[in-house]
N, C-alpha and C positions, 0 to 999 in steps of 0.2 A: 867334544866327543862326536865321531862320525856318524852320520846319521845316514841308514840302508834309504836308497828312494825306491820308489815305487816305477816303473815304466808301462808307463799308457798311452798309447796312442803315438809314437815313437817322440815321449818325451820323457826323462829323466823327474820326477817330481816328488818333496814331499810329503808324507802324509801329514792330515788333520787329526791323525789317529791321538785320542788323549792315554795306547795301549800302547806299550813298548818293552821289548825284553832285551835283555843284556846278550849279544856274541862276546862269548868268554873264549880266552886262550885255555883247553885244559892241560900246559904243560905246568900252569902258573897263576891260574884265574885274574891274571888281567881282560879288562872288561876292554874289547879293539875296539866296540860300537855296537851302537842298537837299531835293533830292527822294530817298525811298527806292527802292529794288527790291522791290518788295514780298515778302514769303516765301510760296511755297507756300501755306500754310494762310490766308495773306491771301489772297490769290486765289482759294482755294476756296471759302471763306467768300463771298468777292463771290457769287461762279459760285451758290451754294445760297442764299446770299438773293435775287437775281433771282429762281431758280426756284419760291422759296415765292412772294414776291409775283406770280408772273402768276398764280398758281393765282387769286386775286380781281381781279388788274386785267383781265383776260380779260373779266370779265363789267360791268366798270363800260360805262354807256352811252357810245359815241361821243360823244354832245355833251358831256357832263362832261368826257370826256377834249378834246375840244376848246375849252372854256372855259378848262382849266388853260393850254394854250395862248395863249389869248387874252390870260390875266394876267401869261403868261411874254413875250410879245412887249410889254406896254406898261412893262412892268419893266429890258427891256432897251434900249427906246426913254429912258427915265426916267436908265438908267446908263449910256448908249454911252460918253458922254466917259472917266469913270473908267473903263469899260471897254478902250477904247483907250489911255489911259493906259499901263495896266500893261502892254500890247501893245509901248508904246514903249521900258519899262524893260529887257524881259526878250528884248525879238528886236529894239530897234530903231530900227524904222518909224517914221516919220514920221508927225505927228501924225493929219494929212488922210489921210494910206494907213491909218492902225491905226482909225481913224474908217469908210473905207470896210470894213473886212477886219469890226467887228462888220454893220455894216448890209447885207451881203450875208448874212451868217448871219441876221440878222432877219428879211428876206425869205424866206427858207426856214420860219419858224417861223411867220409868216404864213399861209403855204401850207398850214401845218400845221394850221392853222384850219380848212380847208376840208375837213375829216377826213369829216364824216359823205356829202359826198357823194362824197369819193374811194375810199368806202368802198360804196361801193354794188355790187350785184350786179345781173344778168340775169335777167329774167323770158321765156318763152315759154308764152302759153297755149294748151292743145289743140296738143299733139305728137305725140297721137294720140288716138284717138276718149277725151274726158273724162279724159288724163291731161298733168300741169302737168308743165313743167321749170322748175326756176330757180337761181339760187346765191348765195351767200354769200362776202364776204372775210375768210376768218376770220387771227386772228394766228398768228405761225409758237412763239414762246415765250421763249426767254431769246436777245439779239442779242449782237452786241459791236463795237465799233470801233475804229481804231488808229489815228489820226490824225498830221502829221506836224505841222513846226516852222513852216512860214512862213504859215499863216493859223490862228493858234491861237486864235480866235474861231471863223469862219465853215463852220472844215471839221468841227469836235464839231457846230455845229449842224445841217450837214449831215445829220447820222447820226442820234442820240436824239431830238430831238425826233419827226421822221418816223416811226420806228419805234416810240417808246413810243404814238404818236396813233392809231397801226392797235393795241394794244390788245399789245405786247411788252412785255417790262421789258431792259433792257441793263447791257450793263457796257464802262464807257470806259476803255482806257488812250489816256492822250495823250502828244504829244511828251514825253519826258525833258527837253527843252531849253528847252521854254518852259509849262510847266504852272501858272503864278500865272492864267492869263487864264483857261484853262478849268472851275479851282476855283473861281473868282469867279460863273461863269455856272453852276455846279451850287447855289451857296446863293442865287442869285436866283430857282431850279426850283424850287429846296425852300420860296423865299419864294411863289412861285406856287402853290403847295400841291400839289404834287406829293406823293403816298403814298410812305409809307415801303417801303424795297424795290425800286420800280419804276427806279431808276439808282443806276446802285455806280459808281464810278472808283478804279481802281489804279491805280500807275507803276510802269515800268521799264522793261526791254528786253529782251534776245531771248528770255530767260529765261520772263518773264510774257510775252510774246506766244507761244511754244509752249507752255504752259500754257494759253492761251486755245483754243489751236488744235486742243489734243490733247482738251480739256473734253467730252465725251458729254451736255450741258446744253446747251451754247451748238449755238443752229440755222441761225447765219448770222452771219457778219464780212463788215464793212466796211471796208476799206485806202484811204489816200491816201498814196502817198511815192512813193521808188525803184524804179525799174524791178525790179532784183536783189534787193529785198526784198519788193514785189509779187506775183514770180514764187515767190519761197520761198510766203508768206504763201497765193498761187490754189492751189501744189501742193500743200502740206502739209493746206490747209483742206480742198478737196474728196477729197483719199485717207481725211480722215477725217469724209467725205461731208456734207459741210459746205456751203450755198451761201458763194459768195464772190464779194463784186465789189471789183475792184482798180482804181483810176485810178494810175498809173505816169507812165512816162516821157513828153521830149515834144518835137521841135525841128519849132517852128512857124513856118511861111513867110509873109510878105508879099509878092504880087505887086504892082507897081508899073506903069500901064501909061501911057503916054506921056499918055494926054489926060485922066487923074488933073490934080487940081487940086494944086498944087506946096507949096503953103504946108499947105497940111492933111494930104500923105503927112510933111511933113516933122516936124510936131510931132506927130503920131499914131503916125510911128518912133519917134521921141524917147523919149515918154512910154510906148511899151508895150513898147521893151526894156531900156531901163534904170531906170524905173520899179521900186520897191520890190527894188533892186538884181536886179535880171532875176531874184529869186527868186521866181518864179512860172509855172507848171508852162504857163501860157495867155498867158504872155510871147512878142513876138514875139524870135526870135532871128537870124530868116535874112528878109533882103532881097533880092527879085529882081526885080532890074529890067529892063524892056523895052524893048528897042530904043532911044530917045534920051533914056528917062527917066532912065536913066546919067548925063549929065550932071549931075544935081542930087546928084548923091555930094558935092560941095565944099558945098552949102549944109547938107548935110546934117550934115557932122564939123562946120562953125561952127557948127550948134544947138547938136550934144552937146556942145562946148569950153564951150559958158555951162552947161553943166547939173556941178553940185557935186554930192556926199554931203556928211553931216552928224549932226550930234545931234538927236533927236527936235523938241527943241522953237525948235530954229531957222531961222526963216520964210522963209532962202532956200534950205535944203535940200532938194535934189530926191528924195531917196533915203538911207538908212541904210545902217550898215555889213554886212557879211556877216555869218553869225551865228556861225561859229565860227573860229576861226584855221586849221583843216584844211581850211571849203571855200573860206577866203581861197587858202591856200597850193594847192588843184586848180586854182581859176581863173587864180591867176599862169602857172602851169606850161601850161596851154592853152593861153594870150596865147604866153608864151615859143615853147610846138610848132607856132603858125601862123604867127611869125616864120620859124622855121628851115624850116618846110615852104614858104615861098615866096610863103605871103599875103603885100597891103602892107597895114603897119598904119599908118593915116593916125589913129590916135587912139590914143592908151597912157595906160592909167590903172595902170598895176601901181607906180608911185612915188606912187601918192595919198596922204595926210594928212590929218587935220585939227586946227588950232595948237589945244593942252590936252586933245586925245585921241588922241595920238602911239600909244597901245598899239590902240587899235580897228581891226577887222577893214575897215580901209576900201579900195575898189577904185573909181576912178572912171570914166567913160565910155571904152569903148575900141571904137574901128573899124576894121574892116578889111576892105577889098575885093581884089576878083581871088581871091575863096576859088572853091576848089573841091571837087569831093563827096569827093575822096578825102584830105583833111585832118582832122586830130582834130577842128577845133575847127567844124566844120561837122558831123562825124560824133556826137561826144559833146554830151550836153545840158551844155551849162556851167553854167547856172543862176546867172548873172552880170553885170551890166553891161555886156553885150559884144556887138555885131552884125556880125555879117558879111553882107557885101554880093556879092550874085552878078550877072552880066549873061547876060542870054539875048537872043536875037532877036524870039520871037514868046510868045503866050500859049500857045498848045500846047505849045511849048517847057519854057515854067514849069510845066503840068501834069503833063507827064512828069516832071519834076525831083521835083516833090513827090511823086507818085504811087509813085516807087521809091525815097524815105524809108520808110524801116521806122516812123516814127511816126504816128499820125493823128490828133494829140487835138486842135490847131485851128488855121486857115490863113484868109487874109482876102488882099481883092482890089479896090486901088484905081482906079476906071475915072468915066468920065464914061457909059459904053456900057452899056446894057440887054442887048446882044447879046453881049457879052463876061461880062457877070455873070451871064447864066443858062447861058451855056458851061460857065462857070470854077462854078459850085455844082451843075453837073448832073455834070460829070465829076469832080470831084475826087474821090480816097478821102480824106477826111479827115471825122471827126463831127461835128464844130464848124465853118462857116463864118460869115466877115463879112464883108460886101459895104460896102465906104468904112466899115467898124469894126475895131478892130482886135483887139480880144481880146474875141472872140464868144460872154465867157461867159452862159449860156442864164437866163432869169430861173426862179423856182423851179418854177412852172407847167409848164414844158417839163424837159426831162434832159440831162444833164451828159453828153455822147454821144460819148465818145473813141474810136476807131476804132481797129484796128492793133495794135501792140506800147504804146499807150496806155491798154488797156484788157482785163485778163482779167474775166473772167464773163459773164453771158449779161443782166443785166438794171442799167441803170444808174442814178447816183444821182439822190435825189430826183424831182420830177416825176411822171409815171405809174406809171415803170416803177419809183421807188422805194417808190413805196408795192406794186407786186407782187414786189419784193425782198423785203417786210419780212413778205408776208400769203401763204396759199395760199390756194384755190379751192374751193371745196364746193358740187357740182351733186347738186340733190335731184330728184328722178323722183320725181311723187305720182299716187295714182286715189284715189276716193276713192266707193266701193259702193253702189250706189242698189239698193232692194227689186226691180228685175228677176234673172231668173234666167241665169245667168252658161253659156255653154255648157262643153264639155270642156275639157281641160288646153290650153296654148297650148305645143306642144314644139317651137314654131321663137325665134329670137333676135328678132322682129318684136314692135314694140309693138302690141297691139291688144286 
């Protein structure tokens, strides 16, 4: 049985852990390999090599550190396939979704390229008679990330690369559940010639992430997962004055307005809520439609009845199965509580199958409309194959609907109207919108900008604001003394 190693100090090694959990296939619960919990003294050891190596990578030039970039994005362009691969094995996914799930990470590493001028600081000359302002981005020092299970490529690259390019060194725990994908992209780092030091990866769970939390080394964590673990993860980190940015929870609404074009809301539902088994956090999950666009609710459950799950590598599969038998079994139990609560479900997939993978976590397309706010399955994020369909009267309507969700990570708005689209993105609270797109996630240039009970911290991923996540600020005030004679002491706060 393969055994996940550990990477400290740029070596492969592994644990003493006497803690180990099973990587399960959930198309089939074949067990590929286990991962350790790493011990204490692993995790320290990460946490103190980190901190040795920023002591010099601190001072390596931005462009060097951005070339190593440059070899790590053509490397992973060179391995996407195997890299989605193992995507497929270990969470699933279908071949085309584990294909996009590396190349959105790529994109970010790309970005990552563009170090030396995202790094730039401000100049002001003559601030006052003969004296400069200006400033520097300098790196904060040892980082960390936590990553969750359903994009186990795209969301580690979210995090390390960005942060080691401003000039950090990190330390990755990743999902327990799928960590073969993200050990594959740390010996492609290390093939990019990434120094030794500059990124360690440990596994485990809650155990190793309060150890990360409580570490007096690490200057800043990055979380992607659960609301309830996010919320631990923003309190625990900042009481031990920690930056922390959390992307969390999320039930994201489509608007639907009547003079929407009919054919294109309907496969743009289709595919962005049941899509990679709606486990995705920027999945739509709630439909609301307006005024007569209700009626295409019947064309809509005939899309989703053609749309199957399946095994990775078979070319009619629209979707994979759930990733573990426990969030099979939450999602069943939702379906069942919007039964009993009085939604109609015009689509059930809680009896899905697939013939020669009878044991897999599979849940197929399920619809239900006439939901309302005060039902679970509108209220909780199910993170499932499942949409629920609302009817409203007007767009305002639908504004207020969303507006008093406690979620705000991203909402999108089908219209043929210019006048309706700059309504519906002026007013909305939500940080993500799409106008006729459906899952509005931002490309790497721009920030992953969750609003709401979607997002604790104050500065978010990638983009600008990730690279002032990663970096702090240093404003220098300089004069500089010419042979005139200088009058008395200056005892006000005034430069002059």
């Amino acid at each position: 049985m393969h055994q996940v190693p550990l990477y400290i100090n740029g070596e492969f090694s592994q644990s003493q852990s006497d803690k180990w959990l099973d990587v399960v296939n959930p198309a089939n619960q074949e067990v590929l390999a286990k991962v350790p919990c790493a011990t204490n003294e692993e995790v320290q050891a990460a946490i103190h090599s980190a901190q040795e190596a920023f002591k010099t990578w601190r001072n390596v030039p931005v462009t060097e550190r951005a070339r190593i970039m440059m070899r790590y994005a053509a490397l992973l362009k060179e391995h996407q396939e195997e890299i989605a691969t193992i995507i497929c094995h270990e969470l699933g996914k279908t071949f085309e979704d584990a294909k996009g799930d590396v190349w959105r990470g790529i994109e970010v590493v790309e970005q990552a390229c563009n170090a030396p001028s995202m790094m730039m600081g401000e100049t002001v000359e003559n601030v006052a008679r003969n004296i400069d302002t200006y400033s520097y981005t300098q790196p904060l020092g040892v980082c960390a990330g936590i990553t969750p299970f359903n994009f186990p490529a795209m969301i580690p690259l979210w995090m390390f690369p960005m942060a080691i390019v401003c000039g950090n060194t990190f330390v990755l725990k990743p999902s327990e559940q799928d960590p073969l994908t993200p050990m594959r992209l740390v010996e492609l780092f290390e093939e990019a010639g990434a120094p030794k030091g500059v990124l360690q990866v440990v596994h485990g769970s809650k155990d190793q992430v309060d150890q990360i939390l409580e570490a007096p080394e690490i200057r800043a964590v990055s979380f992607v997962g659960s609301c309830g673990v996010g919320q631990y993860i923003y309190s625990k980190g900042t009481q031990n004055l920690k930056r922390v940015q959390a992307c969390v929870g999320a039930k994201n609404h489509m608007v639907i307005m009547p003079d929407a074009k009919k054919e294109q809301v309907i496969n743009n539902l289709v595919g962005s809520s049941v899509g990679a088994g709606g486990q995705r956090c920027m999945g739509i999950s709630v439909a609301v439609f307006v005024g007569q666009s209700q009626q295409w609710v019947d064309e809509l459950k005939d899309a989703m009845a053609k749309v199957r799950p399946g095994v990775w590598d078979d070319p009619e599969a629209a979707y994979g199965p759930q990733t573990t038998p426990q969030a099979k079994a939450r999602i069943l139990s939702l379906i069942d509580s919007g039964q009993q609560q009085g939604a109609t479900c015009l689509l059930d997939g809680s009896e899905f199958t697939v013939e020669g993978y009878e044991n897999g976590n599979w849940v197929g397309p399920t619809l239900f409309s006439n939901v309302t706010t005060d039902m679970d399955i509108y209220k909780e994020e199910i993170f499932g194959p499942v949409l629920c369909c609302v009817f409203v009267d007007s767009l305002d309507e639908a504004i207020t609907l969303i507006n008093n969700n406690p979620y705000g990570n991203g909402t999108s708005l089908f219209t043929a109207s210019g006048g309706a689209a700059r309504k519906f993105q002026r007013e909305i609270e939500v940080g993500q919108v799409g106008i006729n797109i459906p899952i509005p996630v931002p490309l790497p240039f721009f920030s992953f900008t969750g609003w709401k009970n979607s997002f604790y911290g104050d500065q978010h991923t990638y983009g600008k604001q990730g690279v002032r996540f990663y970096t702090e600020t240093k404003t220098i005030t300089s004069r500089w003394f010419d042979d005139e004679a200088v009058s008395g002491p200056n005892m006000s706060i005034n430069l002059r």
